[in-house]
PLY file of the C-alpha trace (Angstrom):
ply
format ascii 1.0
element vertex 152
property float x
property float y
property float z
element edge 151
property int vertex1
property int vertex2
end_header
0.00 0.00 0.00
1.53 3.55 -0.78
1.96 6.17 2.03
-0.96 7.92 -0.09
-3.16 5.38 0.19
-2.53 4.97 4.24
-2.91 8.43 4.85
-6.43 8.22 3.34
-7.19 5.16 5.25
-6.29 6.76 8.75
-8.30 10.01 7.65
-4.86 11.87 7.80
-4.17 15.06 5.74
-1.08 16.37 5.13
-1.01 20.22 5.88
0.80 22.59 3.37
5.14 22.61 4.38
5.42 25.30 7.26
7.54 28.04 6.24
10.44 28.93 8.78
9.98 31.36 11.44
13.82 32.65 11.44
16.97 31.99 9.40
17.01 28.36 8.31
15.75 26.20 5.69
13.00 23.94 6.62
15.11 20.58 5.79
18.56 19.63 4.13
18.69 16.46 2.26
22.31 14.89 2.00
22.49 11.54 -0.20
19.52 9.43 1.50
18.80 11.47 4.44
16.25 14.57 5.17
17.10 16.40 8.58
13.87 18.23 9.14
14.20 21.28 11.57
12.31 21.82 13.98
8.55 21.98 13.58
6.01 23.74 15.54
1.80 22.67 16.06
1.04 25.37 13.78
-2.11 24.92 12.62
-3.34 26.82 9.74
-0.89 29.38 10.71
-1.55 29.12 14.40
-0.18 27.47 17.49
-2.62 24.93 18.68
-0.49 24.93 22.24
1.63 27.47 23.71
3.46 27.49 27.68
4.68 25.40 29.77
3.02 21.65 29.53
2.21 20.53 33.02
0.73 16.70 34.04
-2.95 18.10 33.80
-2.80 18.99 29.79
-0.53 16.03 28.39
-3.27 15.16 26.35
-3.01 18.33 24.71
0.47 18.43 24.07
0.45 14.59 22.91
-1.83 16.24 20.01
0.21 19.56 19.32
3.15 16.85 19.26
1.57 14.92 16.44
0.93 18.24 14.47
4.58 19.06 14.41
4.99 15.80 12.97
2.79 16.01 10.34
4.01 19.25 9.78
7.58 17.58 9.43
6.11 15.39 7.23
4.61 17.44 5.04
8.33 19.60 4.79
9.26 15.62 3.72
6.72 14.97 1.05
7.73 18.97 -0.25
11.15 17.60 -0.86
10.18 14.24 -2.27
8.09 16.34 -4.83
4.87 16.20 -3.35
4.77 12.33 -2.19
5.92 10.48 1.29
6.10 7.11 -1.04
10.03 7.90 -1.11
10.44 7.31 2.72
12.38 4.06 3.71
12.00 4.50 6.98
12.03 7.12 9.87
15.32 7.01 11.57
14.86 9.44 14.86
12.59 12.34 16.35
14.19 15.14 18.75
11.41 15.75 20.87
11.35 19.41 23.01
8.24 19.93 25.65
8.41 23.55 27.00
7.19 22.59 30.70
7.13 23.58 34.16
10.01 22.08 36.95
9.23 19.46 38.08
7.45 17.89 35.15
8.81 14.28 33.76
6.25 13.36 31.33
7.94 14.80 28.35
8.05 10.94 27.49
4.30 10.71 27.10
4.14 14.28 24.97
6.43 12.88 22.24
4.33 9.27 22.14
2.19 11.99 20.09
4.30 12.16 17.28
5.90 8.77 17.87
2.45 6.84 17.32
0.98 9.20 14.02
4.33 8.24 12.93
4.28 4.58 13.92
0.34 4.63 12.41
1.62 5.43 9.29
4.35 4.07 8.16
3.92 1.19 10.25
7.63 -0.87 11.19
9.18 1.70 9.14
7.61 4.70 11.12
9.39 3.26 14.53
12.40 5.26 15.50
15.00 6.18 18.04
14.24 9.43 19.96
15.09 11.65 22.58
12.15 13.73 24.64
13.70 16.82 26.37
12.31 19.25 28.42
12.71 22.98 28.42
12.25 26.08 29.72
10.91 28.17 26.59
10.58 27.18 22.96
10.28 29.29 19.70
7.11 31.75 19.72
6.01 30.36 23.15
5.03 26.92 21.55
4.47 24.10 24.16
6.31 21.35 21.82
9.17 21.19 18.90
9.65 18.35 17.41
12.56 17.51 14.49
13.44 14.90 12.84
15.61 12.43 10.83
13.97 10.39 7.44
15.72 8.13 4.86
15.03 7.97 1.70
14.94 6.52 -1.36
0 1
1 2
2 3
3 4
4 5
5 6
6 7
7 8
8 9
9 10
10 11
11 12
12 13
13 14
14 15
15 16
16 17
17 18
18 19
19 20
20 21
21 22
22 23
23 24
24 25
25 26
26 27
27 28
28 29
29 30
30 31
31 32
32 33
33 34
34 35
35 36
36 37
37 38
38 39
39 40
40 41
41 42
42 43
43 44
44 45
45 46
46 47
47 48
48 49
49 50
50 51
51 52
52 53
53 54
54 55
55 56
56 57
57 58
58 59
59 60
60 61
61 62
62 63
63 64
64 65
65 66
66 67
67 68
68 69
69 70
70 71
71 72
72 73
73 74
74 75
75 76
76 77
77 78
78 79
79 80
80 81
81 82
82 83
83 84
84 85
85 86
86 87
87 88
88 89
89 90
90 91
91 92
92 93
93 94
94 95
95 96
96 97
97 98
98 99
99 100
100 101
101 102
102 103
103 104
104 105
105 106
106 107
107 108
108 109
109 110
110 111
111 112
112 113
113 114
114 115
115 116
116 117
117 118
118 119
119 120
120 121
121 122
122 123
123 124
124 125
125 126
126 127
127 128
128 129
129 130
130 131
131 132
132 133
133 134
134 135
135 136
136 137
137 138
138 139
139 140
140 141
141 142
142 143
143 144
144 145
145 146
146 147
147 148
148 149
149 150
150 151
């Protein structure tokens, strides 16, 4: 089945590639490898979450996690020329929850993009990952998330 095809079946649209907020590029191929920067929930232009994720709103931030992965996707299938059928597999996600001290969930947060990701490219979708917490993140978003796809 083609990555087209699944993304139907899960009632999954890509959004349009994010353009970047500052002085970067929104992804740098080199040989079979896209590095995608980091990606924001924007959501038709807006932040769906912004502050500091706390225990009672991981729900939340589990779903502005899996927004900045589609998002990253979508900056994918922009330089695959439209498609995500060129993916081999995804090789890691750099997950960064802007929270409050104390908080150790940032695990649970970046399942958000982790399972979209896992949902759609199924045993190619599953990747290494780190989930870091922070004190502020770009525009006052609640989660970044970057990441690391081969491809064909």
């Amino acid at each position: 089945m083609s990555i087209s095809a699944r993304l139907t079946e899960l009632s999954i649209a890509l959004p349009s590639a994010p353009k970047p907020v500052a002085a970067y590029v929104p992804a740098v191929r080199t040989g079979n490898l896209i590095y995608v920067s980091g990606q924001l929930p924007l959501l038709n232009g807006q932040l769906m979450l912004t502050g500091a994720v706390n225990d009672s709103m991981i729900e939340k931030a589990q779903a502005a996690a899996r927004q900045c992965a589609l998002n990253g996707l979508a900056i994918v299938a922009d330089q695959l020329g439209g498609s995500l059928d060129g993916v081999v597999r995804v090789v890691r996600l750099g997950v960064f929850v802007c929270c409050e001290a104390g908080f150790v969930n940032q695990p649970k947060v970046a399942n958000g993009a982790s399972e979209v990701l896992q949902q759609i490219f199924g045993e190619a979708g599953r990747h290494a990952r780190a989930a870091v917490g922070s004190i502020a993140l770009p525009l006052g978003a609640a989660v970044e998330v970057e990441m690391l796809v081969e491809v064909r």
